[in-house]
C-alpha positions in Angstrom: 0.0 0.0 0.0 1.3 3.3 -0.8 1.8 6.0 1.7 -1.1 8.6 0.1 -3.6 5.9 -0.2 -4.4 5.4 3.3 -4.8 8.4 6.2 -2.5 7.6 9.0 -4.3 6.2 11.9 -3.9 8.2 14.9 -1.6 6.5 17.8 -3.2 4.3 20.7 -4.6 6.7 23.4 -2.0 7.7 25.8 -3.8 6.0 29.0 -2.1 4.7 32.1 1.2 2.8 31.0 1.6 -0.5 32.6 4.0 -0.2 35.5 4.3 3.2 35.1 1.5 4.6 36.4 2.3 5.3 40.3 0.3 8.4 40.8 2.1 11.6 42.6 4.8 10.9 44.5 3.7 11.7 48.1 6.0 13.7 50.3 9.2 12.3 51.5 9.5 9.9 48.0 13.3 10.0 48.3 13.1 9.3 51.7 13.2 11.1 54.9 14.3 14.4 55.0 18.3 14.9 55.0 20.2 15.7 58.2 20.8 19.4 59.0 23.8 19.9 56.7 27.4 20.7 58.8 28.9 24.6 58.1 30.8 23.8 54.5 29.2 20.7 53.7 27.2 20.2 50.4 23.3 22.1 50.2 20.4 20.1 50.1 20.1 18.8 46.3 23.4 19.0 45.4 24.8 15.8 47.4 26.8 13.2 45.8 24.9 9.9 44.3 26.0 6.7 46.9 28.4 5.0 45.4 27.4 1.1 45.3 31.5 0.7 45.6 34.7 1.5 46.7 35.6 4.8 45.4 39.5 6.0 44.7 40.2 8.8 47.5 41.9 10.6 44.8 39.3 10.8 42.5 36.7 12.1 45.4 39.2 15.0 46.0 39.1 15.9 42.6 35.6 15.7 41.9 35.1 17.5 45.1 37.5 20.3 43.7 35.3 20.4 40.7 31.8 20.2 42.0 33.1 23.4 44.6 34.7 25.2 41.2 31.3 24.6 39.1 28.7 23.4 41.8 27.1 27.7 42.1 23.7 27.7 40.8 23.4 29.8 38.3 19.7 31.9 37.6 18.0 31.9 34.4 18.2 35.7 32.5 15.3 37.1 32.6 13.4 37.2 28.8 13.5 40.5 26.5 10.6 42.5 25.9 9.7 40.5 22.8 9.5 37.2 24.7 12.4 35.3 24.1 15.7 37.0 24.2 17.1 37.2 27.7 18.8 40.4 28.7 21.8 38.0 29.8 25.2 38.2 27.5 25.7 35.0 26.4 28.7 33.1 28.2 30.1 30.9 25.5 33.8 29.3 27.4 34.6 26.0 27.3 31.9 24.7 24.9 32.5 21.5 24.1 32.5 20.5 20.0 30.6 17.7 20.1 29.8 15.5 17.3 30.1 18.2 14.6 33.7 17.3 14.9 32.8 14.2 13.1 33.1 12.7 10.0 29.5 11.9 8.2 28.9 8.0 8.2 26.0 8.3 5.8 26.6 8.3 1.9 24.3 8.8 -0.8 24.0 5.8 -2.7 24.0 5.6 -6.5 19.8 4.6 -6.8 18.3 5.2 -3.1 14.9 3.7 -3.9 13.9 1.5 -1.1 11.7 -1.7 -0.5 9.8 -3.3 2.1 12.0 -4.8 4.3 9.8 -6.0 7.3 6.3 -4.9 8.0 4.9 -6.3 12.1 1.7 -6.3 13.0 1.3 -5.9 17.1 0.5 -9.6 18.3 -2.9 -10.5 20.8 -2.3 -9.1 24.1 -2.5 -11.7 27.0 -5.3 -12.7 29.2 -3.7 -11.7 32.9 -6.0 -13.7 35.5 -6.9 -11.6 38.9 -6.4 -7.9 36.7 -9.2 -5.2 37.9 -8.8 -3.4 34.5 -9.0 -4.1 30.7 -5.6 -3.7 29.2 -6.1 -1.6 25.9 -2.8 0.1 25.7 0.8 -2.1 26.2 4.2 0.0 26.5 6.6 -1.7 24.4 9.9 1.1 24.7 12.1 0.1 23.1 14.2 -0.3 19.3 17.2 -0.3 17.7 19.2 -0.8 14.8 22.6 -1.6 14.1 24.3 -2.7 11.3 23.4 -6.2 11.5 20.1 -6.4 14.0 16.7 -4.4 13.7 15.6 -5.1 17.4 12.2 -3.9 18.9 10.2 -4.7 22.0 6.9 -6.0 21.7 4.3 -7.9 24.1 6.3 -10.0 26.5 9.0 -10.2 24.4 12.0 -8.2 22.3 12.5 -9.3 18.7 16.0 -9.6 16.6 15.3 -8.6 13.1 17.9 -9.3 10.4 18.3 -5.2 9.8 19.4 -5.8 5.7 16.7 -8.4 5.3 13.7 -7.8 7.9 13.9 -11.6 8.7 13.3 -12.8 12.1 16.7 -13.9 14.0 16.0 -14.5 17.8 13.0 -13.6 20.0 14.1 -12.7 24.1 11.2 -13.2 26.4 10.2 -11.0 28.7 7.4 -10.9 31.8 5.6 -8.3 31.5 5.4 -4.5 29.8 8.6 -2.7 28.9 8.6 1.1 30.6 11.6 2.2 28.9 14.3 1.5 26.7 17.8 3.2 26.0 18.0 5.5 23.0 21.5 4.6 22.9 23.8 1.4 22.0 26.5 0.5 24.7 29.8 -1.0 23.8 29.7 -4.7 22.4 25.8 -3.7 21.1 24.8 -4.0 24.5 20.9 -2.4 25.0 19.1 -1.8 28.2 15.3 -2.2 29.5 13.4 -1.4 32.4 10.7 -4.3 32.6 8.2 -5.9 34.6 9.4 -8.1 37.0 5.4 -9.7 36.9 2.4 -8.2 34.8 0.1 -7.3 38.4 1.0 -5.9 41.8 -0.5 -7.5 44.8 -3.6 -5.6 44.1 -4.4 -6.7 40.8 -3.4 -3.4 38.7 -0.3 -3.2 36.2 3.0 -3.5 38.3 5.8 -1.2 38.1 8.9 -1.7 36.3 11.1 -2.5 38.5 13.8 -5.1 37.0 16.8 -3.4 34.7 17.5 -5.8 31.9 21.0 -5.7 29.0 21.2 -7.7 26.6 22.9 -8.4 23.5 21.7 -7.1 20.2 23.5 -9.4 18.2 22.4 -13.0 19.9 19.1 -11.8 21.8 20.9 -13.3 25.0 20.3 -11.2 28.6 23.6 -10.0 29.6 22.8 -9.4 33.1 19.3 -8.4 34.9 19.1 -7.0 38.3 16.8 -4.5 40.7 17.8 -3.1 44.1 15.6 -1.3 47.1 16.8 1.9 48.4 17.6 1.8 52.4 14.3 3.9 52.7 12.0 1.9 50.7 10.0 -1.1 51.4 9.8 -2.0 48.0 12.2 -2.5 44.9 12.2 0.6 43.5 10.3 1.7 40.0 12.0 3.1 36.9 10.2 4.4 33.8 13.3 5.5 31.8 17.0 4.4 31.0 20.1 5.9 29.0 23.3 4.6 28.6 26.7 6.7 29.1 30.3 5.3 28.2 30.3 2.1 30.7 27.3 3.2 32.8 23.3 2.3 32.6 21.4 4.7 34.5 17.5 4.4 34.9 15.4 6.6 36.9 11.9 7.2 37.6 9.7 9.0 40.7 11.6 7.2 43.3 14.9 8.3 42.4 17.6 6.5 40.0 20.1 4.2 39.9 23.8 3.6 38.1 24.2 0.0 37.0 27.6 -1.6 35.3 27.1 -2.3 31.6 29.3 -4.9 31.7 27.9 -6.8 34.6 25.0 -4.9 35.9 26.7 -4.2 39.8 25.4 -1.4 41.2 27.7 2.1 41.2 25.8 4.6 42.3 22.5 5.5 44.2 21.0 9.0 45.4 21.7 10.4 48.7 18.6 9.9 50.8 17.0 13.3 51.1 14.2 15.6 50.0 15.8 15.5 46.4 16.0 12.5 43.5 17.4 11.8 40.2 13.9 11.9 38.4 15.6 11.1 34.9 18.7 11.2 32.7 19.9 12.0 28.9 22.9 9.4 27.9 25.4 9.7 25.4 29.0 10.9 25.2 28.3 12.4 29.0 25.3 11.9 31.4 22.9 14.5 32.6 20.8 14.1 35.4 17.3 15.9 35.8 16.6 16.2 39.4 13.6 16.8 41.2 13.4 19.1 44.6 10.3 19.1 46.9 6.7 17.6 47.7 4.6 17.3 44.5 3.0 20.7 43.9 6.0 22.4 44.8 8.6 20.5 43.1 11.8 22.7 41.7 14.2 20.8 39.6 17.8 20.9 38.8 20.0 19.4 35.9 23.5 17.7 36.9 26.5 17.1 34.6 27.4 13.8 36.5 30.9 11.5 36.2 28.7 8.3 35.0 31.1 6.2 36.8 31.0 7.7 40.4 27.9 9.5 40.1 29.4 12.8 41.6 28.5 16.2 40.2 30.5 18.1 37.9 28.1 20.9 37.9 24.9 21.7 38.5 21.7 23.7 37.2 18.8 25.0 39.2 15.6 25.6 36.1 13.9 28.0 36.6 10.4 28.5 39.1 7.1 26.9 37.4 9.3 24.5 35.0 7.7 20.9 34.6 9.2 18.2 32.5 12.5 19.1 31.7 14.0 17.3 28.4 17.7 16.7 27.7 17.8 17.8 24.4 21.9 17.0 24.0 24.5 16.1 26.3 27.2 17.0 25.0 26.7 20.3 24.8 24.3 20.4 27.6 20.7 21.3 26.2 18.1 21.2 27.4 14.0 21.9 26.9 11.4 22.4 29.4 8.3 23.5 29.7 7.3 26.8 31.3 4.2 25.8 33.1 1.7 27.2 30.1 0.9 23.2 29.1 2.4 23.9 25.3 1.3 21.2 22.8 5.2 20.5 21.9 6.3 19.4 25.7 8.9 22.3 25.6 8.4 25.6 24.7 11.5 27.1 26.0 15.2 25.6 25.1 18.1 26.2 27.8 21.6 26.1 26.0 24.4 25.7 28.8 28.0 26.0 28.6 30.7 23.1 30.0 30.6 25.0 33.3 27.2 24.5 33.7 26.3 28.3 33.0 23.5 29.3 30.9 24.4 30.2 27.3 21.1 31.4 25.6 17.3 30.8 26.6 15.5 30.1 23.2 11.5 30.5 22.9 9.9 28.0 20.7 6.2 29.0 20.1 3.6 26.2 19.7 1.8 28.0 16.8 5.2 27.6 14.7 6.8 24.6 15.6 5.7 21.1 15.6 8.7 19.3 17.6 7.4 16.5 19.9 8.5 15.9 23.8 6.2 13.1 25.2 6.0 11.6 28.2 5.5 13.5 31.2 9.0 13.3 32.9 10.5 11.3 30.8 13.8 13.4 30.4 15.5 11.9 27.1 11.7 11.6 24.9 11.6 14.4 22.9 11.3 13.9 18.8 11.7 16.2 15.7 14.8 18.4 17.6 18.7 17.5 16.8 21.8 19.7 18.2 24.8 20.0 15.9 27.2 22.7 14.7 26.5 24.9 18.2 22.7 25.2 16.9 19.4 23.9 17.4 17.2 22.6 14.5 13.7 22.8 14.5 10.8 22.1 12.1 8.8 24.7 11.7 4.5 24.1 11.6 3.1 23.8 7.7 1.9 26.4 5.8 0.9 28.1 2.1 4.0 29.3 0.6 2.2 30.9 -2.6 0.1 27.4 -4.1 1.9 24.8 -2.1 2.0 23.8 1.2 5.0 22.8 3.1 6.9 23.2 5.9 10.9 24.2 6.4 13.8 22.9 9.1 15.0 26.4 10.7 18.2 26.8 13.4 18.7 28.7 15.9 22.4 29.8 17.6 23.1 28.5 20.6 25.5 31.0 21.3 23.2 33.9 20.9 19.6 32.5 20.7 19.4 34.1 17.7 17.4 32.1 14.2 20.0 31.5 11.8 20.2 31.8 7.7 19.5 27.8 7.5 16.3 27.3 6.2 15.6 23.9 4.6 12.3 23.4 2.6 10.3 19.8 2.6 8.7 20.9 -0.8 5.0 20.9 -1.9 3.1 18.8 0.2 6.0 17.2 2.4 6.8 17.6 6.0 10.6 17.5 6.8 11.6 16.8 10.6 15.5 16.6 11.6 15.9 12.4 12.8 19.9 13.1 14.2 23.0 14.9 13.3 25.8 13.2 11.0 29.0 14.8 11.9 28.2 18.3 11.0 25.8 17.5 8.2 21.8 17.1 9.7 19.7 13.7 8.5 16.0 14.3 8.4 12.7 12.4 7.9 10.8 14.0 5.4 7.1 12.4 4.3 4.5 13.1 1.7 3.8 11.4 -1.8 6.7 9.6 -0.8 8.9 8.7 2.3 12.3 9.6 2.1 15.7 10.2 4.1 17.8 13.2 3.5 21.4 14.5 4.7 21.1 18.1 4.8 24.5 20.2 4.4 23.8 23.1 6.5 26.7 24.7 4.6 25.5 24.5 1.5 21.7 23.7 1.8 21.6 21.8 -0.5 20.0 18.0 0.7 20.9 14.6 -0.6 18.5 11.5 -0.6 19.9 9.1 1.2 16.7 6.8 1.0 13.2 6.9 -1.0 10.1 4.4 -0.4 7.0 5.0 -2.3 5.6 2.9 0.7 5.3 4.2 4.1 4.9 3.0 7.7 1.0 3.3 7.8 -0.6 4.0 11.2 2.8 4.8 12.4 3.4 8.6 13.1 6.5 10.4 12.9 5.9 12.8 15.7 5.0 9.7 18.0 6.9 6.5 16.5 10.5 5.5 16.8 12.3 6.4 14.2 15.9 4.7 13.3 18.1 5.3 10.4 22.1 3.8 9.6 24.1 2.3 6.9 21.2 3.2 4.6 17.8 1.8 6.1 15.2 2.9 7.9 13.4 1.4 10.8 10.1 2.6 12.5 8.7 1.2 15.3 5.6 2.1 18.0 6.3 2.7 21.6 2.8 2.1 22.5 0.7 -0.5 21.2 -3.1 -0.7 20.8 -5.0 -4.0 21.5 -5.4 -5.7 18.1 -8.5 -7.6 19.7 -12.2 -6.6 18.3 -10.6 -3.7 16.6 -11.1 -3.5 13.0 -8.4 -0.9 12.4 -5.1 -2.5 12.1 -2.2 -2.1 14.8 1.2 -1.9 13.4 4.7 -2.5 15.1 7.2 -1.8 12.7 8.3 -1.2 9.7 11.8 -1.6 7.6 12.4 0.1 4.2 16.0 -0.8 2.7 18.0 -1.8 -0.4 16.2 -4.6 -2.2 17.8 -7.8 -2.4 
């Protein structure tokens, strides 16, 4: 079926996600509050994680000399007159390079027309005996591709898909609902999960996730699984989100988070017991924590550059009053996106661009009525869609509209030295909508739909865009703005995060989807 002969169906409603639905956190949800803090020590919410081992008294000294150099919180400038310029100058030492440094992987091959590679339908959800509500939504986080495997969580199970041909290699059961998945791939293709550790909690609703699974891409074989219970809990604790950061997996969720060995899975690190937890984290070349302050209702939160090994602060952030959500946009530089309390359709409506002290750089104002980047998930901190960070700027697709008798929309940038929008301004073309997928050294690869479905790497340089790959077919049902999306070595893999009960339905629910060379 091609892509303009069916209307997209709409994603699953976004109803209570099995084991991760915990309600508010009530007061105290990092445990009790912190002893009175000794004249010099540490303020409240800026303690060192607990490290689950021996740590090198040399390497405490030093992180302490950094965390004491970089630890000040620093306030957010206030905006401009017209809304979104601070009045701040813009403090641009020590930025890191980041990837733009990089040499683009992706090359343009000589006929990118695409087939069919795989195409998944979402299987029958089980029958769970003693459960006291109808399961019509199942979280399945989770995808990846490398240049072998296509690998993608489904019900009670993640499946190994042979990522040239779409053909089925290994299947790795699971017990229950996946809450999260990591965006990135550790070293040896070594993915994480947070699972279900059993479908029902003693009361008969969907239990937490609460078990931290790696595995390996290439065999489907668990690598290690493990869970732990903070001193002040009764329970093993929940997590709803995991990243990965050089040899570290770190998952988080409302009761705090966690460092965990990717090689082994032994614990390094834990939060300090106190008023404050790690609510989240963004992975990658360095690891950001998003940290969360206060009873619910009057929660303030903080971002942390944190040593992935130790879990000890390099820096620290305090967001500004009436944030919710925060997003880690990019780790390395440190950007981030929150939401200023007004309940913007994107998620984020304001982007924060810091500099490798931890200072702000630039505050950026993305409008809902121009924009149509995605951030779900509440708290989920590294979630958001349709944004990339490369060459010191921030790319953003900009809302359709009539540009004389077509319709379109256009990839803008923004500085994130100065805030200010930049020349770059790439154009999907009549009736196509272009979104930026992830940077490629310095060049910027982008999904763009419409008659057709296509992959292009943008030169920001130049402007000019090459198609990297072109399907007349496209991943029906499957939205871009909601769905996984995952492109390497020239094929493209999309996949749902949250699946809709195939039972009674007449409308079809799809998992996945891979468009490639044809054999």
């Amino acid at each position: 079926m091609n892509a303009h002969d069916s209307a997209p169906v709409p994603p699953p409603p976004a109803g209570p996600p099995p084991g991760g639905s915990f309600g508010p956190p009530p007061q105290g949800a990092f445990g009790p509050p912190p002893p009175l803090t000794q004249p010099g020590g540490t303020p409240p919410g800026g303690g060192p994680r607990r490290g689950g081992r021996p740590a090198v008294l040399l390497a405490a000294v030093l992180a302490l000399a950094v965390l004491i150099a970089g630890g000040t919180w620093y306030l957010l400038a206030d905006r401009g007159k017209d809304g979104g310029s601070p009045r701040a100058k813009p403090s641009g030492e020590g930025q890191l390079p980041g990837a733009a440094q990089q040499k683009p992987q992706e090359k343009a091959p000589a006929d990118p027309t695409a087939a069919t590679l795989m195409h998944t339908l979402v299987p029958e959800f089980p029958k769970i005996p003693g459960s006291v509500t109808k399961q019509t939504t199942w979280k399945a986080e989770g995808s990846w591709l490398t240049e072998r495997v296509y690998a993608k969580t489904s019900v009670r199970e993640i499946t190994g898909y042979a990522a040239a041909t779409g053909e089925k290699l290994w299947s790795l059961p699971l017990k229950g609902a996946s809450c999260g998945g990591s965006p990135q791939v550790g070293k040896g293709n070594i993915a994480a999960v947070v699972v279900q550790d059993k479908p029902l909690d003693d009361r008969g609703y969907p239990a937490p996730c609460t078990e931290v699974l790696a595995f390996d891409l290439d065999t489907g074989k668990t690598v290690w699984s493990t869970s732990f219970t903070a001193e002040y809990q009764s329970r093993k604790t929940p997590f709803d989100q995991v990243v990965i950061s050089k040899d570290t997996v770190a998952a988080g969720g409302i009761r705090g988070g966690a460092g965990f060995d990717l090689a082994d899975g032994s614990l390094r690190w834990e939060p300090e017991v106190g008023e404050c937890g790690d609510r989240g984290y963004g992975g990658g070349p360095r690891l950001v924590a998003v940290r969360v302050c206060g009873p619910f209702g009057k929660r303030k939160f903080e971002a942390h550059l944190i040593d992935p090994d130790t879990g000890r602060n390099a820096w620290r952030y305090r967001l500004p009053a009436g944030t919710t959500a925060p997003k880690v946009l990019s780790t390395d530089p440190v950007v981030l996106g929150v939401d200023t309390g007004t309940a913007s359709l994107t998620g984020v409506d304001d982007v924060l661009s810091l500099d490798a002290r931890g200072r702000l750089r630039y505050r950026i104002a993305l409008k809902d009525d121009r924009f149509q980047h995605s951030c779900r998930g509440a708290e989920i901190a590294q979630s958001c869609r349709s944004l990339a960070v490369g060459n010191d700027r921030l790319y953003v697709p900009t809302r359709s509209r009539a540009h004389g008798k077509g319709y379109w929309n256009e990839i803008v940038s923004f500085s994130l030295a100065d805030g200010k929008p930049t020349r770059d301004r790439f154009e999907a073309g009549d009736g196509n909508t272009l979104l930026p997928l992830r940077m490629d050294g310095p060049r910027l690869l982008a999904y763009k739909s419409g008659t057709d479905v296509s992959v292009v790497s943008v030169d920001p340089r130049k402007g000019t865009q090459e198609t990297l790959l072109t399907s007349p077919d496209g991943p029906i049902g499957l939205s871009p703005e909601y769905a996984d999306l995952r492109f390497t070595h020239g094929r493209l893999y999309v996949g749902s995060p949250l699946l809709g009960d195939p039972a009674g339905g007449s409308v079809k629910q799809h998992l996945a989807y891979g468009f490639g060379p044809g054999a």
